[in-house]
MOPAC internal coordinates of N, CA, C and O (Angstrom, degrees):
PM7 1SCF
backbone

  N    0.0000 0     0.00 0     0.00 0    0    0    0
  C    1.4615 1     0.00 0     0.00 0    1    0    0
  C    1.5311 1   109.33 1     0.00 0    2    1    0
  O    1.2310 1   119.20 1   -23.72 1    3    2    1
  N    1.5994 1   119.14 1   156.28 1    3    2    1
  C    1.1797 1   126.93 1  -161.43 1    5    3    2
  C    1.7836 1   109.21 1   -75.60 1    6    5    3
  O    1.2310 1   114.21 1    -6.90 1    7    6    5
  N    1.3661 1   128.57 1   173.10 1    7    6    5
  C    1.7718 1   105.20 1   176.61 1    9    7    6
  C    1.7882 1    70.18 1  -101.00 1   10    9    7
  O    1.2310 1   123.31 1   -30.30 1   11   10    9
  N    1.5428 1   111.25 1   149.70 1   11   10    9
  C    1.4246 1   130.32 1   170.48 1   13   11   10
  C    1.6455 1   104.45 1  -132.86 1   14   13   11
  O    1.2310 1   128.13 1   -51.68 1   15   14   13
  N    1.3444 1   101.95 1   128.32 1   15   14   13
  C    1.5447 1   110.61 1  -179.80 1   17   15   14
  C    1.8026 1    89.41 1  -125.85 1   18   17   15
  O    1.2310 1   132.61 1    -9.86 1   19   18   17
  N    1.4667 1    93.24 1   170.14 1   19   18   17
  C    1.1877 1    94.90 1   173.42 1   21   19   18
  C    2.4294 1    94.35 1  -167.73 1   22   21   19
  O    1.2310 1   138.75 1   -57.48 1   23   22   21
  N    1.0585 1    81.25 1   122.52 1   23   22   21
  C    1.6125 1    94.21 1   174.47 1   25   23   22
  C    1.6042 1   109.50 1   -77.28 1   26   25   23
  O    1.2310 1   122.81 1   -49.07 1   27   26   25
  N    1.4863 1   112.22 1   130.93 1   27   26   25
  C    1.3743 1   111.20 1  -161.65 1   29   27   26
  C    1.6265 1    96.62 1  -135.46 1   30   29   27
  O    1.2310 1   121.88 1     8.32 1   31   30   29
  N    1.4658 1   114.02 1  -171.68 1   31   30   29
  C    1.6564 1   120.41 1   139.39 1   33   31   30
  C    1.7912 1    85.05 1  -177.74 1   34   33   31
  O    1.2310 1   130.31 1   -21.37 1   35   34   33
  N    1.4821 1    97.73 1   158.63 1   35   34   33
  C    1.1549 1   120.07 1  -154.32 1   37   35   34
  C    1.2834 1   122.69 1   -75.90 1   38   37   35
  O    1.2310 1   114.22 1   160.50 1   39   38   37
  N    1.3053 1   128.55 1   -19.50 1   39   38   37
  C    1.3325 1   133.70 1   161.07 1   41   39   38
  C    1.6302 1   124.10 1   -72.16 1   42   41   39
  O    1.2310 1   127.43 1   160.73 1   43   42   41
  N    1.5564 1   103.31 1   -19.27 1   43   42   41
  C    1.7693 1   100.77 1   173.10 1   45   43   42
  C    1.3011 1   142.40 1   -95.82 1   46   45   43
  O    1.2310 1   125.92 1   -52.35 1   47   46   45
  N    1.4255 1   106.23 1   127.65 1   47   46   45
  C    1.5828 1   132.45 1  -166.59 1   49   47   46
  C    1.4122 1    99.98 1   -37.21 1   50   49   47
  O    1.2310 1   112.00 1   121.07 1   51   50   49
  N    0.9077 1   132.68 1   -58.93 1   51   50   49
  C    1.9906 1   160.18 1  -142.05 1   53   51   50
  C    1.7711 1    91.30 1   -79.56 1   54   53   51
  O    1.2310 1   127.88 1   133.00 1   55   54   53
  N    1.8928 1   102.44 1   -47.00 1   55   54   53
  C    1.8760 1   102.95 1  -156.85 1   57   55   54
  C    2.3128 1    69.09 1   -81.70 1   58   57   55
  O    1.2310 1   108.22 1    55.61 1   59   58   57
  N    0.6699 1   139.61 1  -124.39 1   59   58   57
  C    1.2012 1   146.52 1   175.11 1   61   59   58
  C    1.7614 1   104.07 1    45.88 1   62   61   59
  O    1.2310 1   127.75 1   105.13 1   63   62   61
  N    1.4584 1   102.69 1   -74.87 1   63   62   61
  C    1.7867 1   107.57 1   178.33 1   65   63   62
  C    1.6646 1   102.91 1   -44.95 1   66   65   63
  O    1.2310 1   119.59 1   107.08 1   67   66   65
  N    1.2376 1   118.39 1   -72.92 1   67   66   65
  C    1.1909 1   134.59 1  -170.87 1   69   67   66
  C    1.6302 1   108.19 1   -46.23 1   70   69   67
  O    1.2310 1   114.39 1   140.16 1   71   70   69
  N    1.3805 1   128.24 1   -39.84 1   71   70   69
  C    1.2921 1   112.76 1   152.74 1   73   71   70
  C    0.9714 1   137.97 1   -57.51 1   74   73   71
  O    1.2310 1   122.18 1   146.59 1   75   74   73
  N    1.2552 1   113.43 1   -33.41 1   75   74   73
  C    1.9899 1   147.07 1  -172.55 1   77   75   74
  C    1.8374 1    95.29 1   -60.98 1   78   77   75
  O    1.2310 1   117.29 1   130.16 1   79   78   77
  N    1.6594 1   122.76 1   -49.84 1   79   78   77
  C    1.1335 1   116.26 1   175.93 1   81   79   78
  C    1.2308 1   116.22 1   -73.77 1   82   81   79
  O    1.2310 1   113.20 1   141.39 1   83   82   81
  N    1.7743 1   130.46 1   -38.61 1   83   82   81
  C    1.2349 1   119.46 1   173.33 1   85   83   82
  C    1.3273 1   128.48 1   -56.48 1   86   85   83
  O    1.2310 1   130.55 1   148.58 1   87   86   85
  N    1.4446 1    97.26 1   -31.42 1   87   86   85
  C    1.6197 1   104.48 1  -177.36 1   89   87   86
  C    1.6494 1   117.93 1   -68.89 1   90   89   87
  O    1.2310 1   133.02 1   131.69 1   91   90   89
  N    1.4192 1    92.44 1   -48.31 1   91   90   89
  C    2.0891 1   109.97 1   170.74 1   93   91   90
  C    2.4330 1    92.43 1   -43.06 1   94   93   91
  O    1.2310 1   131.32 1   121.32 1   95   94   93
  N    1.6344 1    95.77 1   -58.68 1   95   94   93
  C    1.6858 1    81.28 1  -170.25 1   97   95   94
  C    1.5828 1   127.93 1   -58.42 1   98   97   95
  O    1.2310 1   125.03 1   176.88 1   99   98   97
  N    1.5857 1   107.95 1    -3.12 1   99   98   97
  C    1.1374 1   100.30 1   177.21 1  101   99   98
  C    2.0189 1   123.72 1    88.85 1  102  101   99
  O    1.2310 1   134.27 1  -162.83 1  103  102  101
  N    1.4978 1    90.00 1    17.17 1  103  102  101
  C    1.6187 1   109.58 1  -163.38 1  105  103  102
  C    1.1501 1   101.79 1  -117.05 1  106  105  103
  O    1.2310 1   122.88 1   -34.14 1  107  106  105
  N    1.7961 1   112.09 1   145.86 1  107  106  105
  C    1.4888 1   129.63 1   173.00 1  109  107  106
  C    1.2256 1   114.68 1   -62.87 1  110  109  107
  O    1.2310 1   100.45 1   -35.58 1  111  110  109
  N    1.1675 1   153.06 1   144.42 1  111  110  109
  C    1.1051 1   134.68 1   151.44 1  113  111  110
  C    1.8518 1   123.27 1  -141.66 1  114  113  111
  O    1.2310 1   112.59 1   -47.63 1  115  114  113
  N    1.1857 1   131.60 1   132.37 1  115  114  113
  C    1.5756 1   120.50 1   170.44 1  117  115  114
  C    1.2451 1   113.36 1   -50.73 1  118  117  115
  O    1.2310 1   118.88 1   -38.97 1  119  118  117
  N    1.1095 1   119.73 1   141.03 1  119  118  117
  C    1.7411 1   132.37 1   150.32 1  121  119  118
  C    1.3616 1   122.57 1   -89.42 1  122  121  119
  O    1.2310 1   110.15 1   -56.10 1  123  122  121
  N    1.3705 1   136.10 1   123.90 1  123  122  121
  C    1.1879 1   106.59 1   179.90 1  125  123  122
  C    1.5718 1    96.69 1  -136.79 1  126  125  123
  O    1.2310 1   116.66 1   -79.72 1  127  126  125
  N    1.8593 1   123.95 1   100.28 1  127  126  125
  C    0.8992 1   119.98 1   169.51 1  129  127  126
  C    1.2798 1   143.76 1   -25.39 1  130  129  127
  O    1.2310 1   109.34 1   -90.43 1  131  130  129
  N    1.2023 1   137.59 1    89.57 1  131  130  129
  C    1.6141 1   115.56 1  -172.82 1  133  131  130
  C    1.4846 1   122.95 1   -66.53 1  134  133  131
  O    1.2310 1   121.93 1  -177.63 1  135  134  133
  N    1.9628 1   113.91 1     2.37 1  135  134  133
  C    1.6134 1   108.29 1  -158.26 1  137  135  134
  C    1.2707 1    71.59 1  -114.71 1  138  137  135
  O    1.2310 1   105.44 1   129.85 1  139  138  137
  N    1.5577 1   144.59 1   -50.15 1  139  138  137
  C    1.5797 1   113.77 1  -179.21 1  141  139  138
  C    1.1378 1   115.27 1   -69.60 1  142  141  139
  O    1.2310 1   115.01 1   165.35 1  143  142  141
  N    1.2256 1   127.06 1   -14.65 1  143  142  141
  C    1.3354 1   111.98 1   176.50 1  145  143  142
  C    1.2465 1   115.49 1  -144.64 1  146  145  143
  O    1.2310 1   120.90 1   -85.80 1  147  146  145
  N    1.4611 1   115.88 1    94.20 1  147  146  145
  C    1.0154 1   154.35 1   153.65 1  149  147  146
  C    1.7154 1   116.47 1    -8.68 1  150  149  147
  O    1.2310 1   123.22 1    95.94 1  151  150  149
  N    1.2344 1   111.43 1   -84.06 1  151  150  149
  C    0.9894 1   114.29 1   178.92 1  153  151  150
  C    1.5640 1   125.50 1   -76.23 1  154  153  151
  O    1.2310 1   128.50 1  -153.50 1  155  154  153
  N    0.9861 1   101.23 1    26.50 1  155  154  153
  C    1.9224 1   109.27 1   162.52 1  157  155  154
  C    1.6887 1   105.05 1  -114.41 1  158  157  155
  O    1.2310 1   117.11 1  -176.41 1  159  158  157
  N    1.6613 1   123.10 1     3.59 1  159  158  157
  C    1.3855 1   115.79 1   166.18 1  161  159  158
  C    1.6577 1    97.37 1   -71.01 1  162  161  159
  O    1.2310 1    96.40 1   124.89 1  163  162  161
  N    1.1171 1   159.28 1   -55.11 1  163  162  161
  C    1.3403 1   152.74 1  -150.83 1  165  163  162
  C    1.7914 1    83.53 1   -57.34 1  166  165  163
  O    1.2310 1   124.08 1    97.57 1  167  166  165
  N    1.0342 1   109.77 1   -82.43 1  167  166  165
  C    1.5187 1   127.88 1  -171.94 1  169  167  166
  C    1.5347 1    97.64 1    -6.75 1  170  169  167
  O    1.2310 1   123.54 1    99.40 1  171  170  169
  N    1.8465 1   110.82 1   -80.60 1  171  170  169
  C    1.1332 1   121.61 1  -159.86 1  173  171  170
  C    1.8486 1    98.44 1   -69.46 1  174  173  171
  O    1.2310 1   100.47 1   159.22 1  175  174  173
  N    0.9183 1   153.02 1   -20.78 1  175  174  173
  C    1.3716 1   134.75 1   168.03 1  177  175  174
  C    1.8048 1   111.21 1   -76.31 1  178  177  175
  O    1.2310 1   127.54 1   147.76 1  179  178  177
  N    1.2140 1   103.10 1   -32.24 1  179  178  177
  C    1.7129 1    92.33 1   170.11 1  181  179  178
  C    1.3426 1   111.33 1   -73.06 1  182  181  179
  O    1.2310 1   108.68 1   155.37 1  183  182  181
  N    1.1173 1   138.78 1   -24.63 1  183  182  181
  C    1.6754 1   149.83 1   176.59 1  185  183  182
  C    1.6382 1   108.27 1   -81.91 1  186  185  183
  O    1.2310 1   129.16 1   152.24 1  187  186  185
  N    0.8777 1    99.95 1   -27.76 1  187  186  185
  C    1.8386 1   112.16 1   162.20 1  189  187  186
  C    1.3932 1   116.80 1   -95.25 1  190  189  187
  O    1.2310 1   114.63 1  -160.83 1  191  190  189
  N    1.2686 1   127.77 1    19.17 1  191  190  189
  C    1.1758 1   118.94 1   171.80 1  193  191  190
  C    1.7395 1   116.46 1    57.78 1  194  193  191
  O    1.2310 1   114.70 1  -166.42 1  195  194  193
  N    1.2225 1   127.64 1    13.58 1  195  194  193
  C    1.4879 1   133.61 1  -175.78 1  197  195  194
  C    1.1277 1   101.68 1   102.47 1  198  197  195
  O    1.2310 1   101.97 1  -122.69 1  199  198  197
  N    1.3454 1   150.54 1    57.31 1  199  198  197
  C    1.0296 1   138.43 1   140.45 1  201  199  198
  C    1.2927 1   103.44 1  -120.06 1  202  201  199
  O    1.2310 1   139.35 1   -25.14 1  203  202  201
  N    1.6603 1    80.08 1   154.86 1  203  202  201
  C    1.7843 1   105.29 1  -157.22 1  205  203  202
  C    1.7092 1   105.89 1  -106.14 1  206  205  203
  O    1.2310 1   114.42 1   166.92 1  207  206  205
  N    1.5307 1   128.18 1   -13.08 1  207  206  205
  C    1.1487 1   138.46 1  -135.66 1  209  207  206
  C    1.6501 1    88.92 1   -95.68 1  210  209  207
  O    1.2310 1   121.47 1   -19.89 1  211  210  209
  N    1.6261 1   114.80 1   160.11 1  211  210  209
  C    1.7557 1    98.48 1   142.02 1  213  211  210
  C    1.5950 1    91.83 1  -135.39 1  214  213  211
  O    1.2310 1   135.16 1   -14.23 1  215  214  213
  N    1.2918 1    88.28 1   165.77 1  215  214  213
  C    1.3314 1   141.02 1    45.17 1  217  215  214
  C    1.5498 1    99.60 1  -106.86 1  218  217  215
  O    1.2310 1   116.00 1   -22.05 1  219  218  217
  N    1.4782 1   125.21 1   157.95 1  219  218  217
  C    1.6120 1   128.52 1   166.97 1  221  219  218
  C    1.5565 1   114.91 1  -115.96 1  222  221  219
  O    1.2310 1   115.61 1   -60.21 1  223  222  221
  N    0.7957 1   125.93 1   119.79 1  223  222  221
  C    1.8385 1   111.36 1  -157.65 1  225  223  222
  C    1.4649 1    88.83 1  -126.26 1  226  225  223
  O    1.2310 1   123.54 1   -36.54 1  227  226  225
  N    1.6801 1   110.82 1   143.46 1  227  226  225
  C    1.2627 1   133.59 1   176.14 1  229  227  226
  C    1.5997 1   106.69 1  -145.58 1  230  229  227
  O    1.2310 1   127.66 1   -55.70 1  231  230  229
  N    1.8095 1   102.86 1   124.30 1  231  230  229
  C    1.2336 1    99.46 1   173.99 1  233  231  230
  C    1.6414 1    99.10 1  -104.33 1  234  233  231
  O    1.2310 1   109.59 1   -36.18 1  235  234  233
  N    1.3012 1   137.13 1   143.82 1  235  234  233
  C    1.5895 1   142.31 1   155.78 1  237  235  234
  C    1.5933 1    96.89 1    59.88 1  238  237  235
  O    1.2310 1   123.93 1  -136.20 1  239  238  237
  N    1.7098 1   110.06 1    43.80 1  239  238  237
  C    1.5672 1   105.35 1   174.10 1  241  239  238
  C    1.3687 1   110.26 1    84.92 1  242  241  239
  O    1.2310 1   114.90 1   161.06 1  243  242  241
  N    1.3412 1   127.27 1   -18.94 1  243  242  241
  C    1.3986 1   115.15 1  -171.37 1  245  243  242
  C    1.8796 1   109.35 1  -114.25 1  246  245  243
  O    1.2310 1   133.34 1   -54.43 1  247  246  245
  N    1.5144 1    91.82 1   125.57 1  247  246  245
  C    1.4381 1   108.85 1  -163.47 1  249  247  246
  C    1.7464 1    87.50 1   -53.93 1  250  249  247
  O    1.2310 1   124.63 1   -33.78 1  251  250  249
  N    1.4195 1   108.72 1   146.22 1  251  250  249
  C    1.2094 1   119.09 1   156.40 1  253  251  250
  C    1.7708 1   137.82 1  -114.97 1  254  253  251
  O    1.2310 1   125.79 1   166.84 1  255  254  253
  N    1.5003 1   106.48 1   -13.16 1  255  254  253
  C    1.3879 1   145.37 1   168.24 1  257  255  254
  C    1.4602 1   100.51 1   119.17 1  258  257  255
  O    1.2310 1   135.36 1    37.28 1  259  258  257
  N    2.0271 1    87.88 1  -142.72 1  259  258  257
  C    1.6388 1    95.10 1  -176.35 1  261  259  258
  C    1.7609 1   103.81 1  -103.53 1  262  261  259
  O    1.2310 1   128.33 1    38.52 1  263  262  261
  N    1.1324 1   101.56 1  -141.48 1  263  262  261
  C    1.7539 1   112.87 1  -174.39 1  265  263  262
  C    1.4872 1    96.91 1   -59.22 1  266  265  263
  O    1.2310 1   123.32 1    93.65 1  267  266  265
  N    1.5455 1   111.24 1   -86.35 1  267  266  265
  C    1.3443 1   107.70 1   179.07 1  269  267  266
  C    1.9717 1   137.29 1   -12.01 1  270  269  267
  O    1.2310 1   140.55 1   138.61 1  271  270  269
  N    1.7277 1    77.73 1   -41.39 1  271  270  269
  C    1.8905 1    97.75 1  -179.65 1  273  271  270
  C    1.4816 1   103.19 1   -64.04 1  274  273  271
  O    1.2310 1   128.22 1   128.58 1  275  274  273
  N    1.3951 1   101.79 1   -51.42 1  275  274  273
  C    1.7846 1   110.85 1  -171.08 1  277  275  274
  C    1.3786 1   109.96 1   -60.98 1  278  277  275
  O    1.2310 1   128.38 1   118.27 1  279  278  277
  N    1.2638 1   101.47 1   -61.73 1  279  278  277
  C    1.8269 1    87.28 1  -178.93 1  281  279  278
  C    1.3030 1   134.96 1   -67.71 1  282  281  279
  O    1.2310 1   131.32 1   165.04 1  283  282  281
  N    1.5753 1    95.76 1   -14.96 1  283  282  281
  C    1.7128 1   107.81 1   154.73 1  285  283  282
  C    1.2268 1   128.03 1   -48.07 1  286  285  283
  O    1.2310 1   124.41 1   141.73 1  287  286  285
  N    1.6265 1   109.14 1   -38.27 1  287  286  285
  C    1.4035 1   119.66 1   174.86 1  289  287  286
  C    1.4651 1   123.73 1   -74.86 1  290  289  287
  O    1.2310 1   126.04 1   145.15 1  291  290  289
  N    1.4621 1   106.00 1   -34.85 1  291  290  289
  C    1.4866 1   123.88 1  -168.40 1  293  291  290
  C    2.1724 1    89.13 1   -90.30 1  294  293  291
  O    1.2310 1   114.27 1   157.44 1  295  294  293
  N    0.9343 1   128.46 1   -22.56 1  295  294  293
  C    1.8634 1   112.57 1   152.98 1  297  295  294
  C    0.6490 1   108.27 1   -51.50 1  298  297  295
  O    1.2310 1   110.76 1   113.19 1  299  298  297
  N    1.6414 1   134.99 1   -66.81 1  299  298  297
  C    1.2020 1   160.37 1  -161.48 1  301  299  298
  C    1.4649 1   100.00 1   -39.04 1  302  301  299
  O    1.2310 1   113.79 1    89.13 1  303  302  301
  N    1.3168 1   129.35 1   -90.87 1  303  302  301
  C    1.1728 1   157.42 1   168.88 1  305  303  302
  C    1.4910 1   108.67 1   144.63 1  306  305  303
  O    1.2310 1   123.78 1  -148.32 1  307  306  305
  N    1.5815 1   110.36 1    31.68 1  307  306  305
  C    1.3155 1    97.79 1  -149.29 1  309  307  306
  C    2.6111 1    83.25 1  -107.52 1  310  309  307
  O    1.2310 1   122.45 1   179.67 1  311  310  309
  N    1.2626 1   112.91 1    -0.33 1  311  310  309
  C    1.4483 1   126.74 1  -167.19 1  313  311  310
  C    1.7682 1    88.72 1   -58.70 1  314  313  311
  O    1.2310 1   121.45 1   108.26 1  315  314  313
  N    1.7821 1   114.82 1   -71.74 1  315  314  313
  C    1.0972 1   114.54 1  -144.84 1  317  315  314
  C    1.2173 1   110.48 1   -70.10 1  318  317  315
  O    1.2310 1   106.28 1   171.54 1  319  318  317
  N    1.3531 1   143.09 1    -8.46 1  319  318  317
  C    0.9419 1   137.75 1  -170.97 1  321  319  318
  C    1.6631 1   118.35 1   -88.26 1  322  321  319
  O    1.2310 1   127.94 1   154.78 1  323  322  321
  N    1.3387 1   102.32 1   -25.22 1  323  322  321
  C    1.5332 1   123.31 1  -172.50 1  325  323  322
  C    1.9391 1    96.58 1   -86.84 1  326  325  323
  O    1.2310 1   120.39 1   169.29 1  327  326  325
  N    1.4150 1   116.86 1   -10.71 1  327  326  325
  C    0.9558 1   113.22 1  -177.89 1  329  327  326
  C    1.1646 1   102.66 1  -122.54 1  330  329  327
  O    1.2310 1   103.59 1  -130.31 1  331  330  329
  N    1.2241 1   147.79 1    49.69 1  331  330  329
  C    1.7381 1   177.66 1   -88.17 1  333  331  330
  C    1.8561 1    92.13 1   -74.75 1  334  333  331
  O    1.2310 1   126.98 1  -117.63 1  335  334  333
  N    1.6733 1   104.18 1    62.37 1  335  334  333
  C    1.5338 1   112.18 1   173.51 1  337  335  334
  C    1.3218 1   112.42 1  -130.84 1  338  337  335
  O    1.2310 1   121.99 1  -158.36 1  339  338  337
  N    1.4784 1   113.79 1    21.64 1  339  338  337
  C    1.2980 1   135.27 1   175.58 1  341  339  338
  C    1.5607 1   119.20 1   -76.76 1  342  341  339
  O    1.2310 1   120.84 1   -80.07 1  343  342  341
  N    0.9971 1   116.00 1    99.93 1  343  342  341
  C    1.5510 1   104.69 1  -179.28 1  345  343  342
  C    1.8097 1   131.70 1  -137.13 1  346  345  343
  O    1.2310 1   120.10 1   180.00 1  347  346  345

């Protein structure tokens, strides 16, 4: 299975959906608060290429965006495969 992180903080609608689909796929994934922990927001905007938003989702290192991005992918059909549920 893929390593899946995903940059969050606890009040957002967007980090919430975007879990809501990982969780429906049945996939592990890191959380990594940005409001407890502070100093891993620098991190996740240099790993995002300048974005400031969350959720920031990376499957195997490779930025994937935010909510919008993901479920873009998962219309697509292009989500499960990047999350090794392709079969």
């Amino acid at each position: 299975m893929p390593t899946i992180e995903i940059y969050t903080n606890p009040w957002c609608g967007y980090c919430a959906r975007a879990k809501k689909l990982l969780d429906a796929k049945g996939v592990r994934y890191e959380e990594i608060d940005i409001e407890a922990q502070p100093r891993r927001r620098p991190e996740m905007v240099d790993r995002a290429g300048g974005r400031t938003s969350v959720p920031q989702l990376f499957i195997d290192g490779q930025h994937i965006g935010g909510c919008d991005d993901t479920y873009a992918l998962e219309k697509a059909g292009k989500l499960d495969p990047l999350l090794g549920l392709a079969g």
